[in-house]
C-alpha positions as CSV (number, residue, x, y, z in Angstrom):
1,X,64.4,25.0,36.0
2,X,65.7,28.5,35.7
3,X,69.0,29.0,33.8
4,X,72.2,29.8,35.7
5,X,72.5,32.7,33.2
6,X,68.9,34.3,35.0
7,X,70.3,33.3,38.4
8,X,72.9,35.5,38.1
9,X,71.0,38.2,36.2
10,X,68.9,38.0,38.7
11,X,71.3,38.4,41.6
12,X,72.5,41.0,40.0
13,X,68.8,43.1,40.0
14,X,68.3,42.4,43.3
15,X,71.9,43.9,44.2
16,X,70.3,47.1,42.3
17,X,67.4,47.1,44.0
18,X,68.6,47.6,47.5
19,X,69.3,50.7,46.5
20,X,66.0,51.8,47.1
21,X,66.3,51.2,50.5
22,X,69.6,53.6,50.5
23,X,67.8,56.0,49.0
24,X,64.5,56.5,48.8
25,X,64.4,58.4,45.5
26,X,65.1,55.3,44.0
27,X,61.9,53.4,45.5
28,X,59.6,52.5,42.9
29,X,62.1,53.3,40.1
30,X,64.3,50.2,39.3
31,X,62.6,48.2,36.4
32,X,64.2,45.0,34.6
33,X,64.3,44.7,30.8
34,X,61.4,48.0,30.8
35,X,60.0,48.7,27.1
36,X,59.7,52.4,27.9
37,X,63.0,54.5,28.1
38,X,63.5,56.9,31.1
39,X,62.1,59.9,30.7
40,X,63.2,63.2,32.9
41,X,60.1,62.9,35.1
42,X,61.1,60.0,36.6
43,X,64.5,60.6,37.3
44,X,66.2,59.5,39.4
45,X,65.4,56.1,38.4
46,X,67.2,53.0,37.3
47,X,66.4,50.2,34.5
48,X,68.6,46.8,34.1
49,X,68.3,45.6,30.8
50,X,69.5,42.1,30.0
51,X,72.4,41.5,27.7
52,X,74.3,38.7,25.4
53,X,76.6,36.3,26.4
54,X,80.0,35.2,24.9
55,X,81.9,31.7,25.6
56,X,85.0,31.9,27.2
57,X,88.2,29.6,26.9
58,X,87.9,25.9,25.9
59,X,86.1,23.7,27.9
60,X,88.4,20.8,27.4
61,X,91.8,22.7,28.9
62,X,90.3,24.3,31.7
63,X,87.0,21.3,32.5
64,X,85.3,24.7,32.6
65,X,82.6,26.1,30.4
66,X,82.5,29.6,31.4
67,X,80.1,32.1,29.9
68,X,80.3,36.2,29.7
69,X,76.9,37.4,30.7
70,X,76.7,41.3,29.7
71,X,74.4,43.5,30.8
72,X,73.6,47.6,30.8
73,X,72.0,49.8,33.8
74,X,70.7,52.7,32.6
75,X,70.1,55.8,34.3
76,X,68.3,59.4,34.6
77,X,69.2,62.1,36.8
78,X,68.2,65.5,37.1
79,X,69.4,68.5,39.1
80,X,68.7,72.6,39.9
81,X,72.2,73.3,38.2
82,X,74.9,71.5,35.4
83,X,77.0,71.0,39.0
84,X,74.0,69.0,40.3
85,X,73.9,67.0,37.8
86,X,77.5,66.7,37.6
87,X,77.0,65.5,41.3
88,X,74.1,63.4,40.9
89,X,76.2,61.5,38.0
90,X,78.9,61.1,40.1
91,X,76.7,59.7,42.7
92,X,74.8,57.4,41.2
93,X,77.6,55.5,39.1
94,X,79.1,55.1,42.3
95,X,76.0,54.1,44.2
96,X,75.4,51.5,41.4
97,X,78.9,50.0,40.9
98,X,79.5,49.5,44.1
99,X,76.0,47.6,44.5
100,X,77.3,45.2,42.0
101,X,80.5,44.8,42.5
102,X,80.4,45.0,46.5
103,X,80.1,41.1,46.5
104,X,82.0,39.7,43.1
105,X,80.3,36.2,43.1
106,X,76.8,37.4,43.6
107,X,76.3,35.3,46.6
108,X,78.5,32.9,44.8
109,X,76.5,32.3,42.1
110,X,79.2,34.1,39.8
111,X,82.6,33.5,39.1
112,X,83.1,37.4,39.2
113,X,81.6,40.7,38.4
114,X,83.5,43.6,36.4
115,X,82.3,46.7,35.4
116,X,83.2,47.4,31.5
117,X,82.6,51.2,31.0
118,X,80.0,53.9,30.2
119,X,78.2,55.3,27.7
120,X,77.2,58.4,27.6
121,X,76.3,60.9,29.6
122,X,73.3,62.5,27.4
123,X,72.5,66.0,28.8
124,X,68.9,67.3,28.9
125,X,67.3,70.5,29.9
126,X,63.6,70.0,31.8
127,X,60.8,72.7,31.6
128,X,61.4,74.8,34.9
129,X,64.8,75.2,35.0
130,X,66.1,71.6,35.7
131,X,68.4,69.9,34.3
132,X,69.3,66.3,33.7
133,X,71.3,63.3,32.0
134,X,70.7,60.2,31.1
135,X,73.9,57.7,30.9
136,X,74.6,53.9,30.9
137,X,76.9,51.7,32.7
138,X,78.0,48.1,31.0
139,X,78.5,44.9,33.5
140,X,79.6,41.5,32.9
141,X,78.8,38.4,35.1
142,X,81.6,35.6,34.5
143,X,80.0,32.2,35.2
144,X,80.5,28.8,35.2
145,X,77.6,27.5,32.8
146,X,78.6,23.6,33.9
147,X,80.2,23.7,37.4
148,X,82.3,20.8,38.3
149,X,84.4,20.3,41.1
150,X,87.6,19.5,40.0
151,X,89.2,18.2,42.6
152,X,87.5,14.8,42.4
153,X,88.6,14.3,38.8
154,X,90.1,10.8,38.4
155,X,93.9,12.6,37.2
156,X,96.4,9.7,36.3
């Protein structure tokens, strides 16, 4: 049985991987957990890589156990100019945060979905007169690790 924690992970690739069909850059270039770091060939191009999680609140005040699942996107952009890359950073944090957090429960698989910052960006220069940067955006998926419905607790 797969783990609510790779449910939601994996709710959270596929949101990444409509992308592609926003942009057609992107098809082709959105990998999960990847070995092999980005390099400027392949930019634009996106990889997910799975995070911790953390344990949130206590269990017995809340009949909750909820968990903090982290993960990082990374990405690599290029441009003809330091103002297209500034662009194409712009654009793709954007394009990305709003893929995840355009539906907070995941298809309500998740209690919520937050973005919690950025690292980065790393500038580059490319043979031929491009330029690029590669940059990472940290997520967290808040979910319910033993869902109960509360509201058919016996409460005297």
């Amino acid at each position: 049985m797969t783990s609510r924690r790779e449910t939601a992970l994996a709710a959270a690739f596929a949101a990444l991987q409509a992308l592609a069909d926003t942009d057609e850059n992107l098809t082709g270039k959105i990998w999960r957990n990847r070995r092999h770091p980005l390099n400027e060939t392949e930019a634009p191009a996106i990889i997910m890589m799975d995070g911790g999680h953390d344990r949130v609140g206590d269990a017995e005040d809340t009949y909750q156990e909820l968990i903090d699942i982290e993960f990082a996107v990374e990405l690599a952009v290029t441009g003809d100019s330091d103002a297209a890359v500034t662009v194409a950073i712009d654009q793709y944090y954007q394009a990305v945060t709003n893929a995840l957090v355009a539906d907070h429960t995941l298809g309500g698989i998740a209690d919520d979905i937050t973005a919690d910052g950025m690292d980065g960006p790393d500038l580059f220069d490319e043979a031929g007169a491009r330029f690029g940067a590669e940059f990472s955006l940290r997520f967290v998926v808040r979910i319910d690790q033993n869902p109960r419905d509360v509201s058919k607790a016996a409460f005297t």
